[in-house]
C-alpha positions as CSV (number, residue, x, y, z in Angstrom):
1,X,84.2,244.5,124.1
2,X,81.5,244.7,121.2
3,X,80.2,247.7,123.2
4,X,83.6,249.5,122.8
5,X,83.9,248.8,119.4
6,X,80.5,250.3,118.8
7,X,81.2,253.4,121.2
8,X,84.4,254.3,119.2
9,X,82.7,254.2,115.6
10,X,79.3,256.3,117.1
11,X,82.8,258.7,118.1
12,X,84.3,258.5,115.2
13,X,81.0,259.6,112.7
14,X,79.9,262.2,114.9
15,X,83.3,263.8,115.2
16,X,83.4,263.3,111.5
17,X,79.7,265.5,111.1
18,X,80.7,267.7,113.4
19,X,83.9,268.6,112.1
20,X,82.2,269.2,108.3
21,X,80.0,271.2,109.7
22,X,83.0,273.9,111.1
23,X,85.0,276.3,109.0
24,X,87.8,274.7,107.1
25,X,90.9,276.2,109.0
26,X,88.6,275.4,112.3
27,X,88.4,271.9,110.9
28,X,91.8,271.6,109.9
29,X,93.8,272.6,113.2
30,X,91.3,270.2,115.5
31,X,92.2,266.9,113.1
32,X,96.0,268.1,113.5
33,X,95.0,268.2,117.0
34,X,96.1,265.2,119.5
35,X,92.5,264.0,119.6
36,X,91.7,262.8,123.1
37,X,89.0,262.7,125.9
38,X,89.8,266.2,127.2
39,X,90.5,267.8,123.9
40,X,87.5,267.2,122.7
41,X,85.4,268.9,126.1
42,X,87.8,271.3,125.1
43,X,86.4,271.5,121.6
44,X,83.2,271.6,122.3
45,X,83.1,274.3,125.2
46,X,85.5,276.4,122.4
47,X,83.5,276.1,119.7
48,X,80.0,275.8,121.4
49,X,79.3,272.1,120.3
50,X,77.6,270.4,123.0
51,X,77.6,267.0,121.4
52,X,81.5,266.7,121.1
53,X,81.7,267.9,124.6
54,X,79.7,265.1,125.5
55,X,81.6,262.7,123.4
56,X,84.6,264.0,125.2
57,X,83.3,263.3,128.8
58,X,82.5,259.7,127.6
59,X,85.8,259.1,126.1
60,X,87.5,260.1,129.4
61,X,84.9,257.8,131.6
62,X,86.3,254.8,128.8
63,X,89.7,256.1,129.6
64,X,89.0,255.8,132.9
65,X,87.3,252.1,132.7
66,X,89.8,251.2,130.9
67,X,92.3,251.8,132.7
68,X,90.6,250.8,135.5
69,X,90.3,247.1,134.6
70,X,93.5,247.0,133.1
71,X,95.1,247.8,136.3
72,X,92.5,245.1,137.7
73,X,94.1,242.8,135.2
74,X,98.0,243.6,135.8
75,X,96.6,243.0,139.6
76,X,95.4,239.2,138.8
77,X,98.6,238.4,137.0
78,X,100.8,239.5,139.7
79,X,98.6,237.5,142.5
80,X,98.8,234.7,139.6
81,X,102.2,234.9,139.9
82,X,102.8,235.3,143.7
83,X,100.4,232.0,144.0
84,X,102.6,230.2,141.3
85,X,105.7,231.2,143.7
86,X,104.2,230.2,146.5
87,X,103.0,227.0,145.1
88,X,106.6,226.5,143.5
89,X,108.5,227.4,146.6
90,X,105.9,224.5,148.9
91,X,106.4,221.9,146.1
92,X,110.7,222.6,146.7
93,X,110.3,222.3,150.1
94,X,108.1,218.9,150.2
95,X,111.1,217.8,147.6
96,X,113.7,218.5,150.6
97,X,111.8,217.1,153.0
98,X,111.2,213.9,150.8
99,X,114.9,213.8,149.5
100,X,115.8,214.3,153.8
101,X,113.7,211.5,154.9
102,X,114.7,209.0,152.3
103,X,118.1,209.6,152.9
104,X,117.2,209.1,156.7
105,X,115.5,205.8,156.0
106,X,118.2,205.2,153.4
107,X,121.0,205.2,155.9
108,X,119.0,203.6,158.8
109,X,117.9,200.4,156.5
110,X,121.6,200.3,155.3
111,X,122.7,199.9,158.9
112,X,120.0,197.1,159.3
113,X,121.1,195.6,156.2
114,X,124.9,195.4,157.8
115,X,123.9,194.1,160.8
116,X,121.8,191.3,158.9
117,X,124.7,190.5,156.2
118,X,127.1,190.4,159.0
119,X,125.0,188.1,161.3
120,X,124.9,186.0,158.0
121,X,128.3,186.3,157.3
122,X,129.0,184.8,161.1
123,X,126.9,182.2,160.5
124,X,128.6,180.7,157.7
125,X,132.1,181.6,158.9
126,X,131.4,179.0,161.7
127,X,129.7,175.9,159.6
128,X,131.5,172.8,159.1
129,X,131.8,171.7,155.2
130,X,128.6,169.1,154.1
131,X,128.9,165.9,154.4
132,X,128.4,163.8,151.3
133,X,124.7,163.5,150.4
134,X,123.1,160.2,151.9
135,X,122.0,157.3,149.5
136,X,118.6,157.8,147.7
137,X,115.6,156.5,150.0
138,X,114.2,155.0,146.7
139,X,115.8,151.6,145.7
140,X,113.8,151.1,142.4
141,X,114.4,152.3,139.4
142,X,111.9,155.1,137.9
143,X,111.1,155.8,141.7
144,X,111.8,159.2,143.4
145,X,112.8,159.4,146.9
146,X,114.8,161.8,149.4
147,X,118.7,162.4,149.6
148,X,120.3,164.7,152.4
149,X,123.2,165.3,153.7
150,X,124.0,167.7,157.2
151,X,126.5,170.4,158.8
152,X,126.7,172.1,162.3
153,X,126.8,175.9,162.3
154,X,127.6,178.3,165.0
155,X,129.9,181.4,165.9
156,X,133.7,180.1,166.7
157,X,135.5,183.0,164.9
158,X,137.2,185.8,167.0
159,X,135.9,188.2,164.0
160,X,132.5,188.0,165.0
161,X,131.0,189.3,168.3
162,X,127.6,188.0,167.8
163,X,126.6,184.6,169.8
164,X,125.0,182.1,167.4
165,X,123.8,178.7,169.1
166,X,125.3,176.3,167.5
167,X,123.4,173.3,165.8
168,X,122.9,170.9,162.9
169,X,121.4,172.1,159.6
170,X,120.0,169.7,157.2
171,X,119.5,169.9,153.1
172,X,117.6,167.4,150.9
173,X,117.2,167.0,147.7
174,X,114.9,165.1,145.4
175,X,116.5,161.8,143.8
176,X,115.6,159.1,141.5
177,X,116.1,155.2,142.2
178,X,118.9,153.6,140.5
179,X,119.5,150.7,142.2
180,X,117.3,147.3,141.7
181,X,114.8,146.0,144.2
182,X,116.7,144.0,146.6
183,X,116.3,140.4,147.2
184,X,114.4,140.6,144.2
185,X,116.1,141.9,141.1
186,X,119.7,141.9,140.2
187,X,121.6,144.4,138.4
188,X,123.4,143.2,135.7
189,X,127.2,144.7,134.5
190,X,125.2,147.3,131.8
191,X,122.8,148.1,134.8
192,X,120.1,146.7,133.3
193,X,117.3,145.7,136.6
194,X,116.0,141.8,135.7
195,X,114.1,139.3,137.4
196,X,114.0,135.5,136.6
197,X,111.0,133.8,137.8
198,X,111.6,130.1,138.2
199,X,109.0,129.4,140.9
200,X,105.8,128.7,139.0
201,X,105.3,128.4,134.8
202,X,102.8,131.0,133.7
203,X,101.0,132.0,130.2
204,X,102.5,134.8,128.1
205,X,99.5,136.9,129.6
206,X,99.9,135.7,133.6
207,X,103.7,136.1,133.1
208,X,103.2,139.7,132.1
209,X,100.5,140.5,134.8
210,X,102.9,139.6,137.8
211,X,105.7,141.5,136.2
212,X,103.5,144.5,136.5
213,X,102.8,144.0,140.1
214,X,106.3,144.5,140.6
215,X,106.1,148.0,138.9
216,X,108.3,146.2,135.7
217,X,107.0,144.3,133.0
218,X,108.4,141.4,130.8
219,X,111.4,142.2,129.3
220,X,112.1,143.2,125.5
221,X,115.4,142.1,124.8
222,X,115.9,144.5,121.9
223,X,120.2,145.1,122.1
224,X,123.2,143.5,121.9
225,X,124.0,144.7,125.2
226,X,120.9,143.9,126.7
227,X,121.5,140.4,124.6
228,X,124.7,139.6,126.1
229,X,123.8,140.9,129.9
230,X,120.4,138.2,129.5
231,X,122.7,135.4,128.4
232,X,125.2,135.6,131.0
233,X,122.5,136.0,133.5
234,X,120.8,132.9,132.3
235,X,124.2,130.9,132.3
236,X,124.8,131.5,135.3
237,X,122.0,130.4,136.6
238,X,121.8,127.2,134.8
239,X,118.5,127.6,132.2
240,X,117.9,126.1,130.0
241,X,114.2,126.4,129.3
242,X,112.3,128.5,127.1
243,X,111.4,131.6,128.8
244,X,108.4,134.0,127.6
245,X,109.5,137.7,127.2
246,X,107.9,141.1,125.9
247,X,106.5,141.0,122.4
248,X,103.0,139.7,121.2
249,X,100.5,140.7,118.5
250,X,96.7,139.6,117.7
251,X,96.3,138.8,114.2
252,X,98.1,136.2,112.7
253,X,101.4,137.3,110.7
254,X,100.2,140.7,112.2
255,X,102.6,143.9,113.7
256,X,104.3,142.7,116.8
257,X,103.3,144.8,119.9
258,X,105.8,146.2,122.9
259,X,105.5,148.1,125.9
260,X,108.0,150.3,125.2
261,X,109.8,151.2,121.4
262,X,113.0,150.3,121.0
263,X,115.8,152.9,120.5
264,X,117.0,150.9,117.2
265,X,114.0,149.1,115.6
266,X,116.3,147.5,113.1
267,X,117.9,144.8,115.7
268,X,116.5,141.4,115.6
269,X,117.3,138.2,117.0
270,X,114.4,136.2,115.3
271,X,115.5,132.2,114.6
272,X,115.7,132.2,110.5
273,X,111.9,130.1,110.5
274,X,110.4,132.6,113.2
275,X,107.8,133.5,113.9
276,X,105.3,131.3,113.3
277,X,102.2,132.0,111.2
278,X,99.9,131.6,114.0
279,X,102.6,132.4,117.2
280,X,101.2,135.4,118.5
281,X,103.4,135.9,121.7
282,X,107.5,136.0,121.8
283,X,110.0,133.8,124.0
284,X,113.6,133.0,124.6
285,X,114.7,129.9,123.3
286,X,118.3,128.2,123.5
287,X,118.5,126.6,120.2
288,X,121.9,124.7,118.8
289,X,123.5,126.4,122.3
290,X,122.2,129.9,120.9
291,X,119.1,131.6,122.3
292,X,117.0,133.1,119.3
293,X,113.5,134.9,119.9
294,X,110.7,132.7,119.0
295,X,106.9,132.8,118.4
296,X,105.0,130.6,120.8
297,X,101.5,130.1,121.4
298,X,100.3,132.4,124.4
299,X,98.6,130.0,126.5
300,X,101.5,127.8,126.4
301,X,103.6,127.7,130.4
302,X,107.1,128.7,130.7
303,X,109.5,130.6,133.0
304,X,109.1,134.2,132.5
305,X,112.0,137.2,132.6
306,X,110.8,140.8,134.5
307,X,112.7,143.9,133.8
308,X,112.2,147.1,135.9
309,X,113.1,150.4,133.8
């Protein structure tokens, strides 16, 4: 391109010197003149100027090279363009083809999904309603177990053609205990899971360890509720003695311990001279036909009270 450039200015001065060099109505009609390749052979044969026939002769050849590549050019664009097309007009047919095959697959997994809904649909049409889920398989409390319950399925309707065996489904669920340990524990009228233990008299700390072999521990008689389910129990069964229960600390006049806090920390049911200064574990005490808590010495051997949570 610099070449060109180059080519046209070396035309351009020589015409120029040329041009001075004829007489001035010479000069004037060739620059009115459409100035061209061939005009200036012309020119130069005319006027008997070598040079600018020369000059002529190349400007046709640039003409000609010129043109040449810019027919080359309009060439590339048009195959440009015809591969473009081409391209264009594959990528519109792979688009039918896809578009055509999913709806293919569309419509055959459709008719699958029919066949499977309508199986389904069988299936449940012939079931019998649940029966009531079975009693939890754990019968402590804060234990999990299994609960199920059963149906018997199987195609009976005139609706559906398909032939379904029929048989017994089963469903289970996870559960939690709510009932006491029989033989063991009683439930009393608030629910609450206690164990009296009248067989052998045991320290605070002994009465405490075989409450936790039972997967309980000694109970913390910290509600009215709880109060007044305790009391009956106890009536009932004729106590009288002192019986230890949850509570203990080890300082003297320190803070008194529990296994578990107490939803209201404000009840008590402390006798007015209780604890002692040096009564470090809690009992049960009926006192003036009331039962009061009272501080006891640990080692000291009573009947003990187990609750399971």
């Amino acid at each position: 391109m610099h070449s060109i450039v180059h080519i046209m200015i070396l035309i351009h001065i020589t015409i120029c010197k040329e041009l001075l060099a004829l007489p001035m109505t010479v000069g004037d009609s060739i620059v009115n003149a459409e100035l061209n390749g061939k005009e200036l052979i012309k020119m130069g044969t005319v006027l008997n100027k070598p040079l600018l026939t020369l000059l002529g002769e190349t400007f046709v050849k640039m003409e000609h090279n010129i043109g040449k590549q810019l027919s080359e050019k309009i060439d590339d664009v048009k195959n440009v363009q015809s591969n473009i097309g081409k391209k264009l007009s594959d990528k519109i047919d792979d688009v039918e083809k896809n578009v055509q095959d999913n709806i293919v697959a569309l419509t055959k997994d459709t008719s699958n999904k029919r066949q499977e809904l309508k199986q389904e649909f069988c299936k449940l049409k012939s079931c019998t309603e649940w029966t009531e889920w079975s009693a939890c398989s754990a019968n402590v409390k804060r234990t999990f177990g299994a609960s199920t319950r059963t149906r018997t399925c199987g195609v009976s309707s005139s609706i559906c053609p398909l032939k379904v065996a029929k048989k017994e489904e089963t469903e289970s669920r996870i559960c939690q205990g709510t009932e006491c340990k029989s033989n063991e524990y009683t439930k009393t009228k608030n629910k609450f899971c206690i164990r009296l233990s009248k067989m052998v008299k045991k320290s605070w700390k002994d009465a405490q360890e075989e409450c936790h072999q039972d997967g309980g521990h000694l109970i913390n008689i910290d509600s009215a509720l709880k109060v007044e389910d305790v009391n009956d129990t106890l009536q009932k069964m004729s106590v009288t003695e002192k019986i230890w229960i949850d509570g203990t600390r080890t300082i003297p006049n320190g803070e008194w311990k529990y296994e578990y806090n107490s939803e209201d920390t404000t009840f008590s049911k402390w006798y007015s001279s209780e604890p002692g200064s040096s009564d470090d574990c809690r009992a049960y005490v009926l006192h003036h036909g009331k039962r009061w808590w009272w501080g006891r010495p640990c080692t000291d051997n009573y009947y003990f009270l187990c609750e399971m949570l």
